[in-house]
C-alpha positions in Angstrom: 19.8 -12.5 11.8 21.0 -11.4 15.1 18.3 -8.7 17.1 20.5 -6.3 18.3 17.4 -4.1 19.3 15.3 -7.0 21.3 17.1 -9.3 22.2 14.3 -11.6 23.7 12.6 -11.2 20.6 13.2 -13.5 17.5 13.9 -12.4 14.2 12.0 -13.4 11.1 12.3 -12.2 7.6 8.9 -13.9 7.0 6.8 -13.8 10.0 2.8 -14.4 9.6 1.5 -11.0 9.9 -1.9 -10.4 10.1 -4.6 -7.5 11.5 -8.2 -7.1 11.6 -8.4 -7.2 7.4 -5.5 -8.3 6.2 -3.2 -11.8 6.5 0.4 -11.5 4.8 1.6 -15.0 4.5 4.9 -16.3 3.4 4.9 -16.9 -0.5 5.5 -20.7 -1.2 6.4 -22.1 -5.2 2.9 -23.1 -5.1 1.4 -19.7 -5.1 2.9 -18.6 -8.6 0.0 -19.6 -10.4 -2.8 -17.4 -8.3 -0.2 -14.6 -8.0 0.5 -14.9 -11.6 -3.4 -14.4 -12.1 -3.2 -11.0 -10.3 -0.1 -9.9 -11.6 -1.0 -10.9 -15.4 -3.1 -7.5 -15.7 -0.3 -4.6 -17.6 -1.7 -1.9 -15.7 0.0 -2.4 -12.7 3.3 -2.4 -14.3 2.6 0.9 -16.1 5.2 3.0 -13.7 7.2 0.0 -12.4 10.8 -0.3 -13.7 10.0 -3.1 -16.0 7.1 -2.8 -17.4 6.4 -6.7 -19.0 6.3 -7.8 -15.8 2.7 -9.1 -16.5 4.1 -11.8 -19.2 4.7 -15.3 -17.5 8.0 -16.0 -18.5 8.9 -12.2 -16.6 6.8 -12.6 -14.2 8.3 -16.2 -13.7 11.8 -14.5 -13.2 10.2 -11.6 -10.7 8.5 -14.9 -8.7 11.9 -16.4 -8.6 13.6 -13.9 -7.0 11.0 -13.0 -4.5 11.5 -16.9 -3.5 15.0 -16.6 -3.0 14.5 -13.8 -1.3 12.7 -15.4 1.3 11.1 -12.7 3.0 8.1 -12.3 0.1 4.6 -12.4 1.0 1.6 -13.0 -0.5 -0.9 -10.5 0.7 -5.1 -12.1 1.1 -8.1 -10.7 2.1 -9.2 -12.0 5.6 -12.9 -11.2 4.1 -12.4 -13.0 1.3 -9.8 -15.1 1.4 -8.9 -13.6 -2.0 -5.3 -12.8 -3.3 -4.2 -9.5 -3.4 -0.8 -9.0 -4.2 2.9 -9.7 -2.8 5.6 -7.7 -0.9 8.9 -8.8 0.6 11.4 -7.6 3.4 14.7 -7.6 2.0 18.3 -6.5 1.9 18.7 -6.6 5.6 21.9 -4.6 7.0 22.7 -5.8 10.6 25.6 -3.1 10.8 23.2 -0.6 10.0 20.1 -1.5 11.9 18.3 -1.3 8.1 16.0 -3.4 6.1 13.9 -2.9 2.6 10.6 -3.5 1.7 9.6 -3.3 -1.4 8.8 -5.0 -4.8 4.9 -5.1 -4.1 2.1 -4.9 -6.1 -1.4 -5.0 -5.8 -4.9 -6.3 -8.0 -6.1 -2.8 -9.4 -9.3 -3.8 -7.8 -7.6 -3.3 -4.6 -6.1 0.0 -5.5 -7.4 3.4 -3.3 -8.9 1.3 -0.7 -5.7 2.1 2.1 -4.1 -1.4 1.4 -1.1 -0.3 0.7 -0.9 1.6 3.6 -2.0 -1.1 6.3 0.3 -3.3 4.8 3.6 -1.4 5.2 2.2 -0.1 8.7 2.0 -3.5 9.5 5.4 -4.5 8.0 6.9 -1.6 9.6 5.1 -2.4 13.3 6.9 -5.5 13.0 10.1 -4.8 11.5 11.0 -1.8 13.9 11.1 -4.2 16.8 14.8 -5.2 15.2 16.1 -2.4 12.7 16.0 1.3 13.3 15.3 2.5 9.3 13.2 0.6 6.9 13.8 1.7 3.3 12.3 1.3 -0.2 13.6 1.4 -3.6 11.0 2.4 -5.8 11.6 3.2 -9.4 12.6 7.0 -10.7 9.1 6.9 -13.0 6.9 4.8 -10.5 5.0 8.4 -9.4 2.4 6.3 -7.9 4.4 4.6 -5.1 6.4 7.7 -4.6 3.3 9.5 -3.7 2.2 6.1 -1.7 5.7 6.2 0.2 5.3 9.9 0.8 2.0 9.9 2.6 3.3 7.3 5.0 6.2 9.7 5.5 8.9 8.4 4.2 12.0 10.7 2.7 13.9 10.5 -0.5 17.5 9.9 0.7 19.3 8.9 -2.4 19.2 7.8 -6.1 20.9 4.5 -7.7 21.0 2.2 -9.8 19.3 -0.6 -8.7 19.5 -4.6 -11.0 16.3 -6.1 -10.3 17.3 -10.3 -9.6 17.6 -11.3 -13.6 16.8 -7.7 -15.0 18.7 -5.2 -16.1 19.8 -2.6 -13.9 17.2 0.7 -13.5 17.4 3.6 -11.6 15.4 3.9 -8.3 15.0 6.6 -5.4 15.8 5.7 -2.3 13.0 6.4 0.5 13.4 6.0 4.2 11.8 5.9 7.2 13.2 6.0 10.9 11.8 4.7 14.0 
């Protein structure tokens, strides 16, 4: 991936990212067991587009496609050491100076504490050294990371249909940010 906005910068999809609290590491094959144990609980795929996404053999399919994506993350607890969740970068669009993040989820226990939003500052901190827009696709009844996206001020900018790697397609808004 060619930095057309620093050139004497190098571009990674999966840097190690890290700030005072938080460590986002890339995801390896051997962390689908402890991600799984986070994932497995149903309420944090209430709103998300598929909503069995806390049964292995889905989850299994979601962890596949975050490793070919290779740009996921898990996200730990510098305090801790403890897993959190995952996020990716993804869908990265040299021409127009655009990446996604998206498909993360979070332990509930780690829900209203402002993770979500030092993570994606983080992401974004980095990210906007090399793209000028970051976007998300976030499902059309996931309310909860609407409102998230929202406060960081991101803008819905469009609506589509959107297959999730071995799911059926769903539809998602389309929120962005600029630098």
């Amino acid at each position: 991936m060619e930095n057309t906005l620093n050139p004497l910068k190098s571009f990674s999809i999966q840097p190690l990212l890290e700030n005072e609290k938080l460590m986002l590491l890339p995801l390896k094959e051997t962390d689908f067991e402890a991600l799984y144990k986070v994932a497995s609980d149903p309420k944090i795929w209430e709103q998300h587009p598929n909503k069995d996404r806390w049964k292995k053999d889905v989850f299994r399919t979601f962890f596949d496609g975050a490793m070919q994506s290779k740009g996921a993350f898990k996200i730990i607890d510098k305090a801790t050491n403890e897993l959190m969740g995952s996020t990716r970068f993804y869908g990265y669009e040299e021409q127009e100076s655009k990446l996604f993040i998206g498909y993360t989820f979070y332990g509930t226990a780690y829900w209203g504490k402002g993770i979500n939003p030092a993570v994606k500052q983080m992401m974004m901190d980095y990210i906007f050294q090399f793209v000028s827009k970051v976007q998300f696709q976030i499902g059309a009844t996931n309310l909860r990371s609407q409102i998230a996206i929202g406060r960081l001020g991101a803008v819905k900018t469009a609506e589509e249909e959107v297959t999730y790697f071995g799911e059926g397609p769903k539809l998602n808004f389309v929120y962005e940010i600029s630098r």
